[in-house]
C-alpha positions in Angstrom: -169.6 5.3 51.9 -167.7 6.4 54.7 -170.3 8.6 57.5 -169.2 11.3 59.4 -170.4 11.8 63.1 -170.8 15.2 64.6 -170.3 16.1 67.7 -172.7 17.6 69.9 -171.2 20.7 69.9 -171.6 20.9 65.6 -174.7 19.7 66.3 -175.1 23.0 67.8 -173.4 25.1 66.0 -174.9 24.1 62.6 -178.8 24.2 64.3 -177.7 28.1 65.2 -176.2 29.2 61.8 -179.4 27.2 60.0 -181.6 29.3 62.5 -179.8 32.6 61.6 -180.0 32.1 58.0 -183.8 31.3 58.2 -184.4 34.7 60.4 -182.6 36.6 57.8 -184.0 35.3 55.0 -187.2 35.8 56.3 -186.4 39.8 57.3 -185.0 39.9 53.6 -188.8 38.6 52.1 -190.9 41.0 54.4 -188.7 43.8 54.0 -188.6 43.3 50.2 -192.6 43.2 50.6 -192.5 46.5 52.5 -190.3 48.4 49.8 -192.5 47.2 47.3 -195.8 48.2 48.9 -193.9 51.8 49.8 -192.5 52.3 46.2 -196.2 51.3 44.9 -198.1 54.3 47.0 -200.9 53.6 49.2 -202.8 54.3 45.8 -202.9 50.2 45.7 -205.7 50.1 48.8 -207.7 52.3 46.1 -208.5 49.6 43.5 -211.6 48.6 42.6 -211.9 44.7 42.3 
């Protein structure tokens, strides 16, 4: 198997877009949690356990 060496500079650019894609996907999941808690009602706090 042949292995491919990066440069420093992909180095860096691939570290930023894997950064960028973990911030967005983690925007995505809380503001997926805050849709779902707003389309609920604040009627879920009210439950009895």
């Amino acid at each position: 198997m042949e292995k491919v060496d990066l440069t420093d500079k992909q180095k860096k650019a691939r570290r930023s877009r894997s950064v960028a894609l973990g911030i967005v996907l983690a925007v995505l999941a809380v503001l997926f949690y805050v849709v779902t808690i707003i389309k609920i009602g604040p009627a879920v706090f009210d439950r009895t356990m």
